[in-house]
C-alpha positions in Angstrom: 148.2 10.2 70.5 145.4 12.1 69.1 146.3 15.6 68.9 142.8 16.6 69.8 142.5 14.9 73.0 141.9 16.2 76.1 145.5 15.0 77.0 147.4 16.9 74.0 146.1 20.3 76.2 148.9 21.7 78.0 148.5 20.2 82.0 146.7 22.3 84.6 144.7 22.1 87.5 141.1 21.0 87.1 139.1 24.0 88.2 137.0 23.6 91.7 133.5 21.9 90.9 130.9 25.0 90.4 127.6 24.6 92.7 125.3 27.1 90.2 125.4 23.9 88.2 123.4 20.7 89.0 122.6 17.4 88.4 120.6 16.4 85.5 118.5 13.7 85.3 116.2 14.1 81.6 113.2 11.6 82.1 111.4 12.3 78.5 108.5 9.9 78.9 107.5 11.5 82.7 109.3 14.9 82.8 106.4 17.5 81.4 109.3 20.5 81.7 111.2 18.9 78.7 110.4 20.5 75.5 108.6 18.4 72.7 109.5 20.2 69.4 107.3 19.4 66.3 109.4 20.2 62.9 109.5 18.8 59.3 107.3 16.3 60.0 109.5 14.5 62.8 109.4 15.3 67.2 112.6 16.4 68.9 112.5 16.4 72.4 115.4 18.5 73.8 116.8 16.2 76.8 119.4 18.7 77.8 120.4 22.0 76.0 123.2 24.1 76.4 121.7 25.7 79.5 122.7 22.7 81.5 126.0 22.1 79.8 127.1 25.1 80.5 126.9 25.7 76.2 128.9 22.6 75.6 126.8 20.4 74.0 122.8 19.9 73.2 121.0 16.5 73.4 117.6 15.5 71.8 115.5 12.6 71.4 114.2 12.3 68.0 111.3 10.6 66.6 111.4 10.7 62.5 108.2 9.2 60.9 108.3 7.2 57.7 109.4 9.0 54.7 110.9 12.0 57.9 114.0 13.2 58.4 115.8 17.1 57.9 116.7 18.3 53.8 120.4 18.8 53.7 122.1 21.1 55.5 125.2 21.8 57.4 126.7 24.0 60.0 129.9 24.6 61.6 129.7 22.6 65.2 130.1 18.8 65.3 127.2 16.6 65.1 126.2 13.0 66.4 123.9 10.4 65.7 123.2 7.1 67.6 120.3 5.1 66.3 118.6 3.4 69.1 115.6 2.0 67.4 114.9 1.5 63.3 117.5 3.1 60.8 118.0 6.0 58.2 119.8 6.4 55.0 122.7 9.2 55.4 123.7 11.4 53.0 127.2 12.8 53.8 129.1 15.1 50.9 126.4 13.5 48.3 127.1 9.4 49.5 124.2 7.5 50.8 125.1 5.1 53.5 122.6 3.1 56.2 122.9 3.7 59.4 120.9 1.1 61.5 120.2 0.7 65.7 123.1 0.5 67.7 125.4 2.4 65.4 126.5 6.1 65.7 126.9 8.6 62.5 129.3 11.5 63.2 129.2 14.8 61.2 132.2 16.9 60.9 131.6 20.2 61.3 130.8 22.5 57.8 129.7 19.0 55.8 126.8 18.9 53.8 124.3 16.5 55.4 121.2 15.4 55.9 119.6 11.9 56.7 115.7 9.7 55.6 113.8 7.7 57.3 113.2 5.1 54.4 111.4 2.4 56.7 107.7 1.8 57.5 108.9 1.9 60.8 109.5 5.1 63.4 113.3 5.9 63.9 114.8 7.1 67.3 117.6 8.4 67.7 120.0 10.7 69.8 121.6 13.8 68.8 124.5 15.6 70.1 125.4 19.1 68.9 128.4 20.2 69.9 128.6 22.9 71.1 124.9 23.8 72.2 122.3 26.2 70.3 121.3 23.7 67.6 118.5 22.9 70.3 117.4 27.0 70.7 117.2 27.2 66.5 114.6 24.0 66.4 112.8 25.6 69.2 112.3 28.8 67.2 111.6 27.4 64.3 109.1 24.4 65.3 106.5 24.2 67.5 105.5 22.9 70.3 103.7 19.3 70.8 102.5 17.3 74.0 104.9 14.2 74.1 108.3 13.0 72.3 106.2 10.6 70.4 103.5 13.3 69.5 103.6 14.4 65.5 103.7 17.6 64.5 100.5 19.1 63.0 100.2 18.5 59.5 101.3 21.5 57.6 99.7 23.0 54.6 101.7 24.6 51.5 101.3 28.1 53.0 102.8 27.3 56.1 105.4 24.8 54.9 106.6 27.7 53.2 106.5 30.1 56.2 108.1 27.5 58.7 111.1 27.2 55.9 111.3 31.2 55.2 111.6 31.4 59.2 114.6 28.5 59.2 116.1 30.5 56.4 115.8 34.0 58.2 116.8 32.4 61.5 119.6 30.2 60.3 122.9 32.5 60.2 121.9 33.1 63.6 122.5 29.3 64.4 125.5 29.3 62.6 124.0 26.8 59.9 123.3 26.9 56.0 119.9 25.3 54.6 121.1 23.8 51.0 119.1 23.2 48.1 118.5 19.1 47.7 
């Protein structure tokens, strides 16, 4: 038996069902409430954030261009990836690996990470963050863009540098460490 599943916790009663929370159904191509987030170069849409987990988990639709993808990092929540169109090359405690469509990449929390786009093709892919916030850090760090499949404005050096200065500032916050590649 794994000792972390939900049947190693001691038994008790499953708490009544709580009516302030709702169904959720995230429609990214239709819904114009979702937010598009424009950052390093690649679109995150957040389909559902911690708000509507009640802080359990995040989920977001990413888009990574060409030559995209985040510079390594790592943070101490847990961390998935399911490719659902193209692939990316992984690099997990310094070994590359690729991880193509229809396979899932898990990140333990507190490992050094960080993952490429190395196809001419776009990659999507879904994220889960568990638990939530990792949505709330790319919100204040990016910016804002029209559609999931909208790019981010191209950056200049100047503001390259300001967008990572703000990631760097805002990063203890988001319990997560930006690393040097």
């Amino acid at each position: 038996m794994n000792k972390h599943a939900i049947t190693a916790q001691p038994i008790s009663p499953i708490p009544p069902d709580s009516l302030k929370r709702s169904l959720k159904v995230a429609r990214p191509d239709t819904d114009q409430s979702l937010p598009h987030i424009g950052l390093v170069g690649d679109t995150y849409t957040i389909l559902l954030s911690g708000d509507d987990t009640n802080g359990r988990y995040c989920l977001i639709d990413m888009h990574i261009p060409p030559g995209g993808g985040p510079p390594p990092h790592r943070h101490d929540f847990e961390e998935s990836f399911t490719l659902l169109e193209g692939e990316i090359e992984a690099t997990f405690r310094g070994e590359k690996s690729v991880v193509r469509a229809g396979e899932t990449l898990s990140i333990p929390a507190n490992a050094p990470h960080s993952f490429t786009n190395a196809s001419k093709q776009t990659v999507r892919l879904l994220c889960i963050c568990a638990p939530a916030g990792q949505e709330e850090f790319f919100a204040q760090v990016g910016v804002s863009v029209a559609t999931r499949t909208t790019p981010p404005p191209k950056l200049g050096k100047e503001k390259q540098a300001e967008m990572m200065k703000k990631a760097q500032m805002l990063a203890a916050k988001y319990r997560s460490e930006l690393l040097k590649p």
